[in-house]
C-alpha positions as CSV (number, residue, x, y, z in Angstrom):
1,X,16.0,6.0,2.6
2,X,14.7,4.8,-0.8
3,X,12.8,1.6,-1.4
4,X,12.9,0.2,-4.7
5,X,10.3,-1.9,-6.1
6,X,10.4,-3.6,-9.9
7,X,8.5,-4.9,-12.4
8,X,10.0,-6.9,-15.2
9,X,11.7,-3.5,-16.9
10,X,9.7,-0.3,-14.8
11,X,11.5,0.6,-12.0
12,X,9.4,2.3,-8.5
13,X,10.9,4.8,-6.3
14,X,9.2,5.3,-3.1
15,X,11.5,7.9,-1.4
16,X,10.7,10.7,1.3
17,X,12.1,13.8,-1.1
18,X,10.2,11.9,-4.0
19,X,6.7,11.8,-4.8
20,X,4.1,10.2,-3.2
21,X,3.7,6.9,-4.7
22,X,-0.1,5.5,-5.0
23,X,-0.6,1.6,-5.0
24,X,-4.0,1.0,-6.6
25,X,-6.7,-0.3,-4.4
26,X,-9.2,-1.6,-6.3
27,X,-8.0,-5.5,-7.1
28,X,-9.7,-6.5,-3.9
29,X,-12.8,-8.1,-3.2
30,X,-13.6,-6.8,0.0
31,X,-16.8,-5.0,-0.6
32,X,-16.3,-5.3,-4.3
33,X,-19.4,-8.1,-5.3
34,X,-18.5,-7.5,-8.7
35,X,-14.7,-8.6,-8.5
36,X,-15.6,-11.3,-6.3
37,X,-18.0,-13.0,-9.0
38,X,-15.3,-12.2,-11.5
39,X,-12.8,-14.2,-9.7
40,X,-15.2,-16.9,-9.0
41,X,-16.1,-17.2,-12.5
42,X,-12.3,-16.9,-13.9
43,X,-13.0,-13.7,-15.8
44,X,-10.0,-12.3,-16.2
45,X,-10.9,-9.4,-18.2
46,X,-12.8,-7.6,-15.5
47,X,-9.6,-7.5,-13.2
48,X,-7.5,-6.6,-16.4
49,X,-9.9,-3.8,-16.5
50,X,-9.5,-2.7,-13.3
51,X,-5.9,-2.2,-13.6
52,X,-6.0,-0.6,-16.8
53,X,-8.3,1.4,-15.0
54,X,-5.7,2.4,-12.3
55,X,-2.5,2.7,-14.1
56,X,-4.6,5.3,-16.1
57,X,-5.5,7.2,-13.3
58,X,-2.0,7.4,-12.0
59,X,-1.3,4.4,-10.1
60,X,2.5,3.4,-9.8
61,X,2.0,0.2,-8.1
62,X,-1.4,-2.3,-8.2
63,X,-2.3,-4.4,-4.8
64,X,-3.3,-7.4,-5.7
65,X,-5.8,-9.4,-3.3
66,X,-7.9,-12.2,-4.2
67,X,-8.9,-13.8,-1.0
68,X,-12.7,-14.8,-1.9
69,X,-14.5,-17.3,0.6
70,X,-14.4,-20.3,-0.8
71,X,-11.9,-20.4,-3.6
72,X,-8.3,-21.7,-3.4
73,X,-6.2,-18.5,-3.0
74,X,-3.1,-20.6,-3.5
75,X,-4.0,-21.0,-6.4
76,X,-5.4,-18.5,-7.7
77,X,-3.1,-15.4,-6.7
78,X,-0.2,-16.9,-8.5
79,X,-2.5,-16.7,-11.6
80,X,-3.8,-13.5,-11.4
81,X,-0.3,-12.2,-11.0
82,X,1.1,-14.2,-13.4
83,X,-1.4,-13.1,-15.8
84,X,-1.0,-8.9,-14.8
85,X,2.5,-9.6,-15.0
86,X,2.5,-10.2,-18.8
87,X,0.0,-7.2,-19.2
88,X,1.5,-4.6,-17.2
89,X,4.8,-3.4,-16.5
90,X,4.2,-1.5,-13.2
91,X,5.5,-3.3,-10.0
92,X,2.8,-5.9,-7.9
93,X,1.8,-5.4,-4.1
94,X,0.7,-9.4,-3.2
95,X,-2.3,-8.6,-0.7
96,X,-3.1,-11.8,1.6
97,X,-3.0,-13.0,5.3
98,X,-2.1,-16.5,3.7
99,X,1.5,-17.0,3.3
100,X,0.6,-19.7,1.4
101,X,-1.0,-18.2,-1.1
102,X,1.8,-15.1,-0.6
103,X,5.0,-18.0,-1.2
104,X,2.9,-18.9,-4.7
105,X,2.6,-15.5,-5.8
106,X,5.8,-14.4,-5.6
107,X,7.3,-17.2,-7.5
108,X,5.3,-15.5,-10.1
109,X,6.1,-11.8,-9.6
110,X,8.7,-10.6,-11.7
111,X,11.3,-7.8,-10.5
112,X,10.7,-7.2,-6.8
113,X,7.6,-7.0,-5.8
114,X,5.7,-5.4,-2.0
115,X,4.3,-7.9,0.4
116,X,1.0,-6.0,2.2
117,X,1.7,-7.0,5.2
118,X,3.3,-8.1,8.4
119,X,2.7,-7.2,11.6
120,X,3.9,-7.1,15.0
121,X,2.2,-10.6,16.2
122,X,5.4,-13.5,16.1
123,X,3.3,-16.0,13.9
124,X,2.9,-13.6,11.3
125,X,6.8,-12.3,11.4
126,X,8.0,-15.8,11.2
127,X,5.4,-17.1,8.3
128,X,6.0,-13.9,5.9
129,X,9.4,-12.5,6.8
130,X,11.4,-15.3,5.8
131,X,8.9,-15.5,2.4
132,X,10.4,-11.8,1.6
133,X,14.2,-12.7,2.5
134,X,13.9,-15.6,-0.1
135,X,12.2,-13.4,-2.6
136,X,14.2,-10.4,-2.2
137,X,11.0,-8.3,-2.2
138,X,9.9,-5.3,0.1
139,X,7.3,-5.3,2.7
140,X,4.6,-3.8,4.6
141,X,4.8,-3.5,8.4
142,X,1.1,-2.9,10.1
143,X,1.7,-1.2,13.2
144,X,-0.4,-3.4,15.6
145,X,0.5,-6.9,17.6
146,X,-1.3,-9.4,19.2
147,X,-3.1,-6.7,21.6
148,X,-4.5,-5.1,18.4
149,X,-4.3,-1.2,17.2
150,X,-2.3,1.0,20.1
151,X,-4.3,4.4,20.4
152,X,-0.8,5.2,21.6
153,X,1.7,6.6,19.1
154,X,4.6,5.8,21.0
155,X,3.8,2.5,21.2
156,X,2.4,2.1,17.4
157,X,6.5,3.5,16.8
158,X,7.4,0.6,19.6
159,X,5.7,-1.8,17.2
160,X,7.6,-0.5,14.0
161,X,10.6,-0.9,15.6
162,X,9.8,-4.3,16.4
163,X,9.2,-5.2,12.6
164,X,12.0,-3.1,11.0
165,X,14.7,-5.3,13.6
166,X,13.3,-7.8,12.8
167,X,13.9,-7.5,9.4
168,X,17.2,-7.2,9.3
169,X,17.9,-9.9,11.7
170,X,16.7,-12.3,8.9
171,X,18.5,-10.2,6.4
172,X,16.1,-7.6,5.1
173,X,17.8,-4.3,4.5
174,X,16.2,-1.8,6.4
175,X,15.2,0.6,3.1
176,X,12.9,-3.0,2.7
177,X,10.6,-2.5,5.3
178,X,8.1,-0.1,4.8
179,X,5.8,0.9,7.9
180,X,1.9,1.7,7.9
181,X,1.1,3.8,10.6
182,X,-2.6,2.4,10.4
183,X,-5.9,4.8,10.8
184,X,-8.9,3.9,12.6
185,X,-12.6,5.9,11.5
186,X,-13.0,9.3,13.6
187,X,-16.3,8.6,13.4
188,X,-15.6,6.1,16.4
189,X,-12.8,8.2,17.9
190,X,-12.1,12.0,17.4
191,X,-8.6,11.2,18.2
192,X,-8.1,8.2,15.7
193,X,-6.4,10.8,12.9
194,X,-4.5,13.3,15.3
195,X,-3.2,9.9,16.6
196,X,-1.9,8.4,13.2
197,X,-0.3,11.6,12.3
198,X,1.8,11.4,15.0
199,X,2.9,8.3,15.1
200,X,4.1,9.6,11.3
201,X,5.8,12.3,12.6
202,X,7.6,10.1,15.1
203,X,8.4,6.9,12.5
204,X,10.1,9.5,10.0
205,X,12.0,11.2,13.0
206,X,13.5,7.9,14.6
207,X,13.4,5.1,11.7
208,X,13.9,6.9,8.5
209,X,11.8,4.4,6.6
210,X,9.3,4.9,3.9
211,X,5.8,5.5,5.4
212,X,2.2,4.3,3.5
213,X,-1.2,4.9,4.6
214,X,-4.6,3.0,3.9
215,X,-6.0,6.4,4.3
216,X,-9.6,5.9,3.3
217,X,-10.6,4.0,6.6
218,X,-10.3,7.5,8.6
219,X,-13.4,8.5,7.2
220,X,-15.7,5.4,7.8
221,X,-19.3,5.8,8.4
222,X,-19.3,9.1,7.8
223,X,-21.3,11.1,5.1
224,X,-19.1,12.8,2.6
225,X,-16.4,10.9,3.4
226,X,-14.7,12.3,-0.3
227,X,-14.2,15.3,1.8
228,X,-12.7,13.8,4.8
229,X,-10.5,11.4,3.0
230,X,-9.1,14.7,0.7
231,X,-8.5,16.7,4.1
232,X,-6.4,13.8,6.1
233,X,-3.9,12.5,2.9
234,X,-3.2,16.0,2.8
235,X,-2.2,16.2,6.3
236,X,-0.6,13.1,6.2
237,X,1.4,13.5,3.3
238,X,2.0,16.8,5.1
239,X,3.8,14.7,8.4
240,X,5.5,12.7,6.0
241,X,3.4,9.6,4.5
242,X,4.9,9.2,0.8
243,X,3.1,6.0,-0.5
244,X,-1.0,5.4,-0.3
245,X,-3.2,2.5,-1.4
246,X,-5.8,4.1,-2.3
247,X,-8.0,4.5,-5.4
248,X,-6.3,6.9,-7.4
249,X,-9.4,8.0,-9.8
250,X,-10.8,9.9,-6.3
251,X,-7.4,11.2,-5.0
252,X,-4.6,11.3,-7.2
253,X,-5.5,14.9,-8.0
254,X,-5.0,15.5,-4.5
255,X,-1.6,13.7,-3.7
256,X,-0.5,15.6,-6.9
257,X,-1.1,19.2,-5.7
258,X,0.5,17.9,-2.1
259,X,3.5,17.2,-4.4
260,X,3.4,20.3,-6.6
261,X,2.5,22.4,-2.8
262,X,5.7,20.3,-1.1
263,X,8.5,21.3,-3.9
264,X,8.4,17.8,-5.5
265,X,6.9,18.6,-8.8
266,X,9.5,20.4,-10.7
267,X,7.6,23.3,-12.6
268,X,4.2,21.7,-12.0
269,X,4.6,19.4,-14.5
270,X,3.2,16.2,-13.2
271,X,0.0,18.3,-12.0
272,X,0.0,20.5,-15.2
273,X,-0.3,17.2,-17.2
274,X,-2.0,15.1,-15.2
275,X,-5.0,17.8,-15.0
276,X,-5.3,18.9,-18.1
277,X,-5.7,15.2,-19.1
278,X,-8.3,14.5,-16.7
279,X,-10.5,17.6,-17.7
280,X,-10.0,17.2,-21.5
């Protein structure tokens, strides 16, 4: 089951015999002081940086998420995508609980851009779902509801098939919807990662669809958490996770030897080029 995602001529295939496809991370100003006074300030080179940054390192698709206290996100996503639109010809992942802000920003995304995300909770089905219809885009389904993160992978798979019905009662083909199994630190709980892995296992078995991780979170408060975060995309990837935001300066080396190790680099050719560039 393939979902496609477009930019305004590049094309995105996010497919379970396919690579892993890596949507950059770093447009976000979660944690990220310096973005954060960039997009108070209007400087548009330093997120134009970060994306050049990104696309270098690999990514296929760049999140976009410019939710800053205090500034109008309505207003402002629409011009930030408008603006990396005309820079960059890689698809657009609009990033924001504001569907608002997420109705405004597609109206500016060229091709068919990913929503990050939905959820099990009603509210947010019925404000985002119908934005995607309209849109023809794809979407992100987070697998938690209005009780919060199941430590239960049967019912984190209940949940995705909540939001992949859902779907395609409003008209969303199926191939649309693309489920995040979620990951919680084991630093908290040894069993958070054995947990998301097999609520992979049991998404790819019964729904088919395309499968992306925030994988990073899994490693949370811990020290070397390089490491950690290298050991569980592996393993994930492994159960069948084929799309990752994540920053792909720290880990696309190691998505690309998953691919070459899985049969999904023809001849080693991605990895023999990719690496030789990065250690030139």
């Amino acid at each position: 089951m393939e979902t496609i995602l477009r930019s305004q001529t590049n094309e995105v295939r996010i497919d379970p015999l396919g690579p892993v496809v890596m949507i950059g991370e770093k447009i976000n100003p979660t944690g990220h002081k310096k973005l954060a006074e960039a997009l108070k300030e209007d400087n548009y080179e330093y997120v134009k940086g970060l994306a050049e940054m990104q696309i270098e390192h690999g990514a296929h698709v760049l999140d976009v998420n410019v939710g800053v206290p205090g500034l109008d996100e309505v207003a402002l996503l629409p011009g930030i995508v408008k603006r990396l639109a005309a820079d960059f010809d890689v698809p657009l992942c609009l990033d924001s609980g504001n569907p608002k802000a997420l109705a405004a920003g597609l109206q500016e995304a060229p091709g068919k851009a990913l929503v990050n995300s939905v959820n099990g909770e009603k509210d947010r089905l019925e404000s985002v779902l119908p934005l995607v219809k309209d849109r023809q885009a794809a979407v992100i389904g987070l697998t938690m509801d209005e009780q919060g993160i199941p430590t239960d992978p049967e019912r984190r798979l209940a949940i995705a098939e909540h939001i992949v019905n859902r779907a395609v009662q409003l008209g969303i083909p199926q191939q649309d919807v693309i489920i995040d199994t979620l990951v919680l630190t084991v630093g908290a709980d040894q069993s958070a990662a054995k947990v998301t892995l097999r609520t992979i296992e049991l998404v790819r078995e019964r729904l088919g669809v395309n499968i992306n991780l925030g994988a990073s979170n899994v490693s949370f408060g811990l020290p070397d958490r390089q490491t950690i975060n290298q050991a569980f995309m592996a393993l994930a990837i492994g159960a069948g996770a084929n799309c990752m935001i994540t920053d792909p300066r720290k880990l696309a080396p190691t998505i690309l030897a998953c691919d070459l190790l899985l049969g999904r680099d023809p001849y080693g050719k991605r990895y023999i080029v990719s690496t030789r560039k990065r250690l030139a």
